[in-house]
N, C-alpha and C positions, 0 to 999 in steps of 0.2 A: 356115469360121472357124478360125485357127489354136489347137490346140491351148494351153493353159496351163501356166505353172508357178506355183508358189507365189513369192509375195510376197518370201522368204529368198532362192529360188534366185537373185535381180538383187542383192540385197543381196551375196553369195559373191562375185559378177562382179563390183562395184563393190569389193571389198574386192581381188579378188586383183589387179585394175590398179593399186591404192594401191601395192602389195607392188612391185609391176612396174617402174612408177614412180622407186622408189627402188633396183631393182637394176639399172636402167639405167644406171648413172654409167658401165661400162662402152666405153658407145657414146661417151661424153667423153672419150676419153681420148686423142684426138688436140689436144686443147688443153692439155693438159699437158705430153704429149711436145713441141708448139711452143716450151714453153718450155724445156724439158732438154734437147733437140738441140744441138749444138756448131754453130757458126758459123766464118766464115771468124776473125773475130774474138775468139773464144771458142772456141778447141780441145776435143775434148774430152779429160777430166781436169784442166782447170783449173776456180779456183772461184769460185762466184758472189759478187756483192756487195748490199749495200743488203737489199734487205726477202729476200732468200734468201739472207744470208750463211748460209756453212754446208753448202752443196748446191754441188753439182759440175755440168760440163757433159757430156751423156752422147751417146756415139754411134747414129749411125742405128740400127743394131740394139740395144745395150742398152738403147737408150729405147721399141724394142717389144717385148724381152721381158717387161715385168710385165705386158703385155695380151694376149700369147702363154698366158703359164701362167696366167693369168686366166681366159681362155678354156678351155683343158684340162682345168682343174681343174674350174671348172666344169659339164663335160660328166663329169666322172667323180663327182664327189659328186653328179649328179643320180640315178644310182642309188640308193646308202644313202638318198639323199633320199626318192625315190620309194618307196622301201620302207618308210623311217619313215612318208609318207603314206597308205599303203595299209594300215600294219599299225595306227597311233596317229590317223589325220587330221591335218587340214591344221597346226593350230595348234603342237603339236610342232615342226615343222619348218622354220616361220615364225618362232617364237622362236630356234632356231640360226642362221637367216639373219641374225635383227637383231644377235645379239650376234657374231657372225663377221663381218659386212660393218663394224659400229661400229669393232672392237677389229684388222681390217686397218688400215680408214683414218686409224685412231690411230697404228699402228707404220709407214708408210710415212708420215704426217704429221715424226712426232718422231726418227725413223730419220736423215734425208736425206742418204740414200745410195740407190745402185742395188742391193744387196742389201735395204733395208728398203723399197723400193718390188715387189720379187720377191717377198720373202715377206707384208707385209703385202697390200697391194692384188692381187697375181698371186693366192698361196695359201686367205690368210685373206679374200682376197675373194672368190678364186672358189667356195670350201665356201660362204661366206654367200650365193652366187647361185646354186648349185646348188641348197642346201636350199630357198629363199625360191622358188623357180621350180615344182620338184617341188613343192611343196604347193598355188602357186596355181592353175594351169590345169587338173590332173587333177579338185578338186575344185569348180569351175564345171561342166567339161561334163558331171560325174556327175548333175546335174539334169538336164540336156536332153538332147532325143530328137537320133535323129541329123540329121536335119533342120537343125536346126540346130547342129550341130556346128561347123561351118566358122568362122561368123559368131561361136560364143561362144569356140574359142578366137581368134579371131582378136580381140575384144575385148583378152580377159585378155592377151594378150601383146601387145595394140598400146604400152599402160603402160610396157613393157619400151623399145621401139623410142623411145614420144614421151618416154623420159627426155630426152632429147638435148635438148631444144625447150627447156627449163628450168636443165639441167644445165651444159650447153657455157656461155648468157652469164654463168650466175651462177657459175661455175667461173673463167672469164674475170675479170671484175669483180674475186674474191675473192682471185683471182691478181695484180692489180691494181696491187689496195688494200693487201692485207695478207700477200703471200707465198703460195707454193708450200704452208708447213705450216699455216700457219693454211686453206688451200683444204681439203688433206685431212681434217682434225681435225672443223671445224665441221662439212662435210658428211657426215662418218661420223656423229655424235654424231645428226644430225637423220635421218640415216637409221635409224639404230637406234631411235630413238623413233617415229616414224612405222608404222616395221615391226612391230614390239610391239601398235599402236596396233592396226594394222590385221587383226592375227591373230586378235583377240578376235571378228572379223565371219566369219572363214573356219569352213565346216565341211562335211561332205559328206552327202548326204539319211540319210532313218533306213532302219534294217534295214527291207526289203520294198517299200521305194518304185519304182514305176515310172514313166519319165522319160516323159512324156504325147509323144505322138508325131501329126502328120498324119496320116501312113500306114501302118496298121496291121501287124507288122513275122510274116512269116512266117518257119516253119522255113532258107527259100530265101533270105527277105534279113535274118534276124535275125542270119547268121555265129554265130559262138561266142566264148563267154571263153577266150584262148589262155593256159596259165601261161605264163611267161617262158622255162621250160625247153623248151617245144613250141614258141613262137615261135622258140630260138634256130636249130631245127632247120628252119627254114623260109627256103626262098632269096628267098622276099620281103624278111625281116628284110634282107638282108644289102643287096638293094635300097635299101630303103629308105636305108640308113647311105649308099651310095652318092648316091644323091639329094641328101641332105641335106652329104655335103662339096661336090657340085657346085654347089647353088645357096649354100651359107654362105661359102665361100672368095670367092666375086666379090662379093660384100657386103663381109664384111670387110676385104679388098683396100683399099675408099671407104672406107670408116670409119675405119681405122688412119692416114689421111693426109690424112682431109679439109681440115682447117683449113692443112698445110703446101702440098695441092694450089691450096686458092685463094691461098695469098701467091704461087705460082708463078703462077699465071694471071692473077693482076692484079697484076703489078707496076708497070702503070700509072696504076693508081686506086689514091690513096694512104689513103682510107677505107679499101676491101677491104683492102688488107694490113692495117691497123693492126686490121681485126675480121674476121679470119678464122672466126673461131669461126661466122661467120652460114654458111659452108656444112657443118658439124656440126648446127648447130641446124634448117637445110633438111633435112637429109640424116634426122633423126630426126623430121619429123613425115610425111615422106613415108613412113619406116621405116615405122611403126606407122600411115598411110592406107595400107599397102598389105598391111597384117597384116588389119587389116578388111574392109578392100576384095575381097584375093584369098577370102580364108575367104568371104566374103559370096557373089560369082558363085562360087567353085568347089562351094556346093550345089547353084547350078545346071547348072555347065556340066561337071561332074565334077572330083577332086582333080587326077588326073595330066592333064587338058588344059588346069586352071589353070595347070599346073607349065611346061609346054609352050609356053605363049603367054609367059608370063612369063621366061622363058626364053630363049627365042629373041630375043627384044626387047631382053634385056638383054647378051646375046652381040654384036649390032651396034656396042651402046654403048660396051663394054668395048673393040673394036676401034677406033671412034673416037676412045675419049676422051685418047691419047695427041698426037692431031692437033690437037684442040679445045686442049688443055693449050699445045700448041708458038705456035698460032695467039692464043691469050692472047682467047679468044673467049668470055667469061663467061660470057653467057644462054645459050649453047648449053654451055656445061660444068654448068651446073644442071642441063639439062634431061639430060644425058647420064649424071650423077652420079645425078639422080632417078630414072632408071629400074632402075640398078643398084639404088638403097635399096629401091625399088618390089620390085622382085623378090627382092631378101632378107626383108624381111620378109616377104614371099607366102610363102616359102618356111618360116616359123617358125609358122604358120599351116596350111598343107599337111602338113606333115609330122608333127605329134599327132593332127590330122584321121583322117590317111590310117592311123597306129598304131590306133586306136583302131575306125574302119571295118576293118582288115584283122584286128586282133588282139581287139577287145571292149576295154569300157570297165572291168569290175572290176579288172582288175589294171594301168589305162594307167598308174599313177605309175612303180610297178616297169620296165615292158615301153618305155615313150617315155625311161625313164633310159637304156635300152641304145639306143634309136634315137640318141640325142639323141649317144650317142659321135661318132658321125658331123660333128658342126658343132663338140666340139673337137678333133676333128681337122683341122676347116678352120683352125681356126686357126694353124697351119702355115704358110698359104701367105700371109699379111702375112710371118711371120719371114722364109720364104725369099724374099720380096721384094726384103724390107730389105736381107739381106745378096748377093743379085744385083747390085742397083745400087751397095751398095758395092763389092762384084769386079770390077763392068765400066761403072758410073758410067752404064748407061743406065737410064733410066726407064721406056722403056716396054714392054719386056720382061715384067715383071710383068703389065700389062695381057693380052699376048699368050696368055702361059699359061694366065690366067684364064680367057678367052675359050673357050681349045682345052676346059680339061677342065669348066667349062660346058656344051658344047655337045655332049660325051661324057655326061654326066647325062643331059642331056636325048633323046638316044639312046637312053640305056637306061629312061628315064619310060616310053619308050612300048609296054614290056613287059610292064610291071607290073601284075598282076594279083591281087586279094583270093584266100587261099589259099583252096580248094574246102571246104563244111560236110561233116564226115563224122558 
């Protein structure tokens, strides 16, 4: 019979997916850029009319750098984050998340400019989703034995992934209805309330509790709590960061472009163009089935041969998806699209697991901020993308690269080993 946790510790899980939830707007943000991208008919720098007068049309690459430094920033405040977490708990750091994700999507709402889309939503959003992230997932798994480790981060950060599913049509819609700033203003306002909401549910077990475990954990497989300083010193760590730009960069790749990849691919269903947004909204519930899913089997099948399988699968896809895109071949561009999202989110999922398995759980906020550099650093390879195909106007280039240092990850997955108990 599997072991127990108390009644709170589901309640924590259930709170930090809320949290998750709303720091996903992230993963939407290819429905916005559809709209702020210049057209043959709409250059960019000239200005918009009707329900976005006031807002400018922006280029291929300026309209992904707020999701560029979005992402970076967010891998760098997950640090302080994590340390606010581990020194104060979760709730501290969930209150900076609401009021920093609110108070971006207010000044990149009322900005509308490409500098008030940088600083609000890139900066002040990415501090609000570094703190909101740091606090939720370290303090979930601090209830559960490792056993389930996989499966409970994989929960708390599926939230993160299934924002999309909610996000993208109601982002869409509100884009619509009412403009580009009314999209950002009201979503910020409700993410901040929510976030607040949900912090008051976060917390992490009390002094001396021990996370009820199947199998009883010896000196041999109980590892050690590493600090941060001991782990920096260990060529796992740096693995791992590696790991983690290889499978985040071919994720984020799809997600930076989803909604503009299917106008490309169906430009003969005139539905699909006119609701692109529906391969955003696929693309983030497979995200986050495959944040549960990988965590789920990789307790059984181990982390780094989750990594592996997931991986290698998604390296095929990445090489076809340029052909699928030319050939205007839809159901096979879902399904080629889905397994890149599959295997990113596996990989958001694997990689606190694996921190947590190699390093110990007392200090994961702290110790998973410094892994976690690694995925904003992925974030990189959407920019240099963007600005490849504007240099040499090919498309699928991007793809290619993806694929190669993918598949270099996954190379080096298969070395990686928990650093030895001394």
């Amino acid at each position: 019979m599997a072991a127990r946790v108390p009644g709170s510790a589901w309640l924590v899980v259930a709170a930090g997916v809320t949290v998750n939830l709303c720091l996903g707007v992230l993963y939407a943000w290819s429905v916005w850029k559809a709209t702020l991208v210049a057209t043959a008919d709409h250059p960019a720098g000239t200005p918009m009319s009707g329900l976005n007068a006031g807002w400018t049309y922006l280029s291929q690459g300026e309209a992904t750098w707020a999701y560029a430094v979005c992402g970076f920033t967010f891998a760098l405040t997950m640090i302080p984050g994590g340390r606010l977490q581990d020194r104060y708990g979760p709730r501290a750091g969930a209150a900076v998340a609401a009021v920093a994700l609110a108070l971006g999507c207010l000044v990149a709402g009322f900005a509308q400019s490409f500098a008030g889309l940088v600083v609000g939503f890139g900066l002040l959003g990415g501090v609000g989703m570094g703190f909101g992230y740091a606090a939720a997932t370290p303090a979930a798994v601090k209830w559960f034995g490792r056993e389930r480790r996989g499966l409970i981060v994989g929960l708390v950060v599926a939230g993160y992934g299934a924002a999309a599913v909610y996000i993208a049509p109601l982002a869409s819609t509100l884009i619509a209805g009412y403009g580009l700033t009314v999209s950002f203003v009201a979503l910020g306002v409700a993410f901040g309330v929510v976030i607040l909401t949900a912090s008051l549910f976060l917390k992490t077990p009390p002094p001396g509790y021990a996370a009820p475990s199947v199998t009883p954990l010896t000196p041999t497989t109980a590892g050690r709590d590493f600090t941060t300083r001991e782990m920096l010193g260990t060529w796992q760590y740096y693995a791992l960061v590696l790991l983690f730009i290889g499978s985040a960069q071919s994720g984020l790749l799809v997600i930076a472009d989803a909604t503009p990849i299917l106008k490309s691919a169906a430009k003969d269903v005139p539905f699909l163009v006119e609701n692109a947004w529906l391969l955003a909204c696929f693309g983030g519930f497979v995200n986050a089935s495959g944040r549960v899913g990988t965590g789920g089997y990789s307790d059984r099948l181990g982390r780094v041969n989750a990594y592996t399988v997931n991986g290698l699968l998604a390296v095929v896809c990445l090489l076809a998806t340029p052909a699928v895109i030319e050939a205007r071949n839809v159901p096979l561009l879902f399904l080629v699209v889905g397994v890149a999202f599959w295997q990113y989110g596996g990989g958001l999922s694997l990689l606190p697991a694996l921190t947590a398995d190699f390093f110990g759980a007392k200090n994961l906020g702290t110790n998973y901020g410094f892994v976690f550099l690694g995925w904003g650093l992925a974030f990189f390879g959407p920019q240099l993308a963007a600005e490849l195909r504007t240099v040499t106007g090919r498309a699928d280039l991007p793809f290619y690269l993806s694929a190669a240092v993918l598949a270099a990850a996954v190379t080096v997955s298969r070395f990686v080993r928990r650093p030895p108990t001394r």
